[in-house]
N, C-alpha and C positions, 0 to 999 in steps of 0.2 A: 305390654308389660304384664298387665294383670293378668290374660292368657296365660303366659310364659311365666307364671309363679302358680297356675290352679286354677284358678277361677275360669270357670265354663260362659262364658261373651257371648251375646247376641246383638253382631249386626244389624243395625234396623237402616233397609237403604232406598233412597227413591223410586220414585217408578225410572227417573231417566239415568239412573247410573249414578256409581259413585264418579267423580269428574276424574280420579286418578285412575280408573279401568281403562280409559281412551290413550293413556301412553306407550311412548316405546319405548325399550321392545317390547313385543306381543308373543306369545304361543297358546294356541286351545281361545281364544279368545281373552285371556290374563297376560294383564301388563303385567310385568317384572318388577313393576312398583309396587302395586296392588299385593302383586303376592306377597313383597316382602314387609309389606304393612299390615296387611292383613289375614294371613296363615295362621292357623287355631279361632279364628270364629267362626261360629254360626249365622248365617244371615236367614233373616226376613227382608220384604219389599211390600210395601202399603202406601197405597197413595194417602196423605195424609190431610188433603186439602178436604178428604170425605170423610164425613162425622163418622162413620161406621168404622175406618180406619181408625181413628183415636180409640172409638169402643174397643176392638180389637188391643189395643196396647194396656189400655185401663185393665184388662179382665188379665191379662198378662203381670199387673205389677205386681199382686198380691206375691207372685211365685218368685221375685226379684229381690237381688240385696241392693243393689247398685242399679240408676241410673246413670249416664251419663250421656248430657246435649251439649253442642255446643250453635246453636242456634242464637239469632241476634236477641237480646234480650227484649219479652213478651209475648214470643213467637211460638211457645209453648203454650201459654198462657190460651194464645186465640185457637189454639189448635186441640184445645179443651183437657192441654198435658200439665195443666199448671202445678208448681209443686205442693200448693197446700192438696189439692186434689189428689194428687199421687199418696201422697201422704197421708190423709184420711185412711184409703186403702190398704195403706201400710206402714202402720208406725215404724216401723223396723229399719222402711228404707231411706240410703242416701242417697242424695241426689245432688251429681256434681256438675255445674254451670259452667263450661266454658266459652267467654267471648274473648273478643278484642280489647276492647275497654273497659270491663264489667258492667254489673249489674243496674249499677247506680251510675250519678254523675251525668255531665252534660255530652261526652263523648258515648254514652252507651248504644246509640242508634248507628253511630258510623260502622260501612262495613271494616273490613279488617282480616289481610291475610299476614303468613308471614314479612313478607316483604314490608308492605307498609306497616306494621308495629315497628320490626326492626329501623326504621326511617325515624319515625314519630320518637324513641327512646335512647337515641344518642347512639346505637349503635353501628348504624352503618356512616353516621360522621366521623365516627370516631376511626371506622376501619380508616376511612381514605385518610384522616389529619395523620395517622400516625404512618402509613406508607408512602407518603407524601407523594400522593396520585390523586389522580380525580376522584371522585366519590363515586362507585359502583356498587350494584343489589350483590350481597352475598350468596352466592349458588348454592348456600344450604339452608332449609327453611327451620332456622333458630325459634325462630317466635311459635312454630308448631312443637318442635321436638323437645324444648325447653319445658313448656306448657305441661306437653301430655306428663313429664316427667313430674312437674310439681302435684299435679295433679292426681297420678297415682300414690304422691307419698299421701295426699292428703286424705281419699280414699282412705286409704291401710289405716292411718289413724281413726278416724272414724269408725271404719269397723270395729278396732279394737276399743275403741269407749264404749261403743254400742256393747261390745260385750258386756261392761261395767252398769251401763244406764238400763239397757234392755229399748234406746229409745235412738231415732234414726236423725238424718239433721241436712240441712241446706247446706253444701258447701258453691261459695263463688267466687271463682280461678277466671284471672285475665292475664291476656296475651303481656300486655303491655306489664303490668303490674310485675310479670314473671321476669319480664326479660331485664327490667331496674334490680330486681332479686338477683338474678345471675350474673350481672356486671361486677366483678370482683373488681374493678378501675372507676365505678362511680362515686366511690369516696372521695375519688383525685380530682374529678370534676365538679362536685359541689363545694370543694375546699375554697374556698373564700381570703384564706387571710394567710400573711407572710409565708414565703418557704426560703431555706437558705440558698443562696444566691449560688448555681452552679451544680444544683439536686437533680439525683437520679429520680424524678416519682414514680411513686407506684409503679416501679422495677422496670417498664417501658419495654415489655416483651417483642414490641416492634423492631426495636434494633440488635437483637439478638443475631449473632452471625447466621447467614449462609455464604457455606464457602464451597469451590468447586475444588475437586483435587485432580490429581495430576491422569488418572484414567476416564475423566470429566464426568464423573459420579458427586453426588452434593450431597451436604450433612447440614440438619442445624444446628448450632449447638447452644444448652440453655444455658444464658449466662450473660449481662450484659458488659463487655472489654472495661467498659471506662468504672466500673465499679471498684468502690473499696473491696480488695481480698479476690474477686475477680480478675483483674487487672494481671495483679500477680499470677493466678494461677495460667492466662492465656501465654503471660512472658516465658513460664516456666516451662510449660508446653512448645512453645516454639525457639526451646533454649538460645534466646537472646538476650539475657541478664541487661547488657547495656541500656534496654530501653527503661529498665528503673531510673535509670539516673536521665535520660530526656528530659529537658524542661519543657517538651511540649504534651508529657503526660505525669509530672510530677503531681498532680491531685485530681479530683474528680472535676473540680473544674477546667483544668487546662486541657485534661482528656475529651470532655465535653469539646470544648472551644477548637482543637485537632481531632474530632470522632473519624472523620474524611478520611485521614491519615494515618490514623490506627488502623482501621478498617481494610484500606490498603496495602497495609503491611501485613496483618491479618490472611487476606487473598491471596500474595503473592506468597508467603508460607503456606498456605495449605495445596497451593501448584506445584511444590517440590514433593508433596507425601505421595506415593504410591495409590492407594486406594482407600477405599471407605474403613477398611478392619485397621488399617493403621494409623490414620486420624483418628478414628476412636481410641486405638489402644494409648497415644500420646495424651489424648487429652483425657480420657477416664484416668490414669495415672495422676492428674492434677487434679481432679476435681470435680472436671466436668462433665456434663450428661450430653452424650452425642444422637440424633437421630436422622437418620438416613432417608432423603428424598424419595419419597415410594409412592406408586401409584396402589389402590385398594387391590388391583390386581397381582402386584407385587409383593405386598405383605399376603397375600390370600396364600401365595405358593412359599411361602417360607417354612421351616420348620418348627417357628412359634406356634401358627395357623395350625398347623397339623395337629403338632403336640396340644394345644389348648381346645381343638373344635372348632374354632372361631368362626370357620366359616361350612354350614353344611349346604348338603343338596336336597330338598323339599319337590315333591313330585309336582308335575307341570297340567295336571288332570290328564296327561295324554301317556306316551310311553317313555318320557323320560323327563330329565331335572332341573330344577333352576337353584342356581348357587344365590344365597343372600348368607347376612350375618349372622350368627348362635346369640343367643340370650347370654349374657356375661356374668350371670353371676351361676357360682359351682356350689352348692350347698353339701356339707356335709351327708345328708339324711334324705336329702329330697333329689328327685330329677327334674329341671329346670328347662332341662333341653326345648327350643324351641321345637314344636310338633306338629301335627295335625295337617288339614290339606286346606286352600284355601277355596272359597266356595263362590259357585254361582249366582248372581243374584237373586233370590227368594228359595235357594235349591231348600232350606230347610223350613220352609211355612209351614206344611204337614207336622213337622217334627215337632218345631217349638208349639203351635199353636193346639193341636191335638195332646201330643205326648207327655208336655209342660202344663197349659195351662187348661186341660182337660175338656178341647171346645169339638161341639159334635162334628165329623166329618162331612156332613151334609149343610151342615153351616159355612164350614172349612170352603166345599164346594162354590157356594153360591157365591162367599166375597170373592174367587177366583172369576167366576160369571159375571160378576157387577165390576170389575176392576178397582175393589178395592184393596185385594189383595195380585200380587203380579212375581210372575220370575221370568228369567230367560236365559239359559243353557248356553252352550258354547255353539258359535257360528261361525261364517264364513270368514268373518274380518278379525 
């Protein structure tokens, strides 16, 4: 993100690879992941278990606004990065902590990837209670992508006080922490006292239909059937007036108590509509928001995708492209557009550590000779 709004990123990666380089697919030696995480920084590679390593990063931070680790918490600390230290060096800078757990508390040693935060904060119970399936890990890593997001806002502000103080500051962002922030349904599970007998809570976006239509194409649509004003609007939609007067959906409770049933009738009306544009266009006419079953490859070739950018083609280091997604926000005044190419591991030590932080090339040399400093280029695998 920060990339992708201006700020010029320095990669700092181990000597053994970032762990998402080893995925597939692969092309030029770059996973498809990597790229699309990583395109517009800069990387360095230091082993950091050697003091000379830290020296190197230390002599680096004067020329830095932003840190940002996300190391278990202390692990900076022994590796001589600690932040009052960094900070000495530069009052200026922020420096943003990201763990699992945070900084403090008795949970802060535990490792911590997405998976397990998502586990540990209610929300992968929560996926399976409400699909009423088994409990399965979400294929998407929430607990990472969440994070870096809180995290960048927090970043932005920071800078902009610094502009006001002239003075830099500790910021510390946890996984877990983040992902109780973005459960817009944790309200409903720490509710403790009465609710009326027969309530929609916290709008229950689980039972939102999908329905298959008649060319076996599917839509979802947002809205829950048994809702007050809802309700109406699906009847309307499927001009069947009689079901208002049903006693087995005269209120939100007895809709509740026959959901099966609605649901049903629901399905077997959307098997009589033609296709996807004409389910829409019935239920857009009522009210409702219809959205169409798509694979990212599917929405990639539509004419939203096209007309928005959404998705470009960023070079593969080799002779051609890999498609990932555009930065989403369009600015007026600025170009946003995700850019640049993504880099080898250490391909820029030279760069940053000469050109940035002004260190002799003969020095430059030698950390390469001692393996404190390291890269490695595109190979066979």
């Amino acid at each position: 993100m920060l990339s992708d709004l201006g700020a010029e990123v320095i990669k700092v990666e181990p000597p053994e690879g970032d762990l998402t380089r080893f995925a597939q697919p692969r092309v030029n030696s770059l996973s498809s992941y990597f790229i699309q995480q990583n395109i517009g920084k800069q990387n360095i590679s230091l082993d950091l278990s050697k003091p000379e390593a830290s020296a190197l990063i230390m002599r680096l931070i004067p020329f830095c606004d932003v840190v940002v680790e996300n190391f278990r918490p202390g692990v900076m600390s022994r590796l001589g990065l600690s932040t009052e230290r960094m900070m000495e060096a530069n009052s200026r800078l922020i420096v943003a902590s990201i763990s699992g757990y945070g900084a403090t508390g008795p949970w802060q040693s535990r490792r911590a990837y997405a998976p397990v935060v998502n586990a540990e904060t209610g929300i992968t119970k929560h996926q399976g209670d409400a699909q009423r399936r088994a409990h399965a890990n979400d294929p998407h890593s929430h607990g990472d992508v969440y994070t870096a997001l809180e995290a960048s806002a927090a970043i932005l502000a920071a800078l902009y006080q610094r502009e006001h103080t002239g003075v830099g500051q500790y910021i510390d962002i946890s996984m877990a922490e983040t992902m109780l922030y973005v459960n817009e349904h944790a309200h409903n599970q720490l509710w403790d006292k009465p609710v009326p007998p027969g309530s929609i809570r916290s709008f229950q976006p689980a039972d939102y239909p999908v329905l298959t239509v008649a060319d076996g194409s599917q839509v979802v649509v947002s809205g829950h059937p048994a809702e007050r004003g809802t309700f109406d609007y699906f009847v309307a939609a499927m001009e069947q007036p009689h079901l208002l007067n049903d006693p087995r959906f005269t209120d939100i409770p007895e809709r509740l108590e026959n959901f099966a049933a609605l649901m049903d009738l629901l399905r077997a009306w959307a098997l009589t509509v033609p296709d996807t544009d004409e389910i829409e266009r019935r239920l857009a006419k009522n009210q409702l928001a219809v959205g169409r079953l798509r694979s990212v490859a599917e929405v990639a070739a539509t004419d939203w995708a096209a007309e928005r950018n959404a998705i470009i083609d960023v070079s593969d280091r080799g002779n051609s492209t890999v498609r990932i997604p555009n930065s989403p926000w369009h600015f007026s005044g600025s170009d946003t557009t995700t850019q640049g190419i993504v880099k080898y591991r250490g391909e820029d030590n030279h760069h940053v550590f000469h050109d940035i932080a002004g260190i002799d090339m003969a020095e430059i040399t030698r950390c390469e000779l001692t393996g404190v400093l390291l890269s490695r280029g595109p190979s066979a695998r």
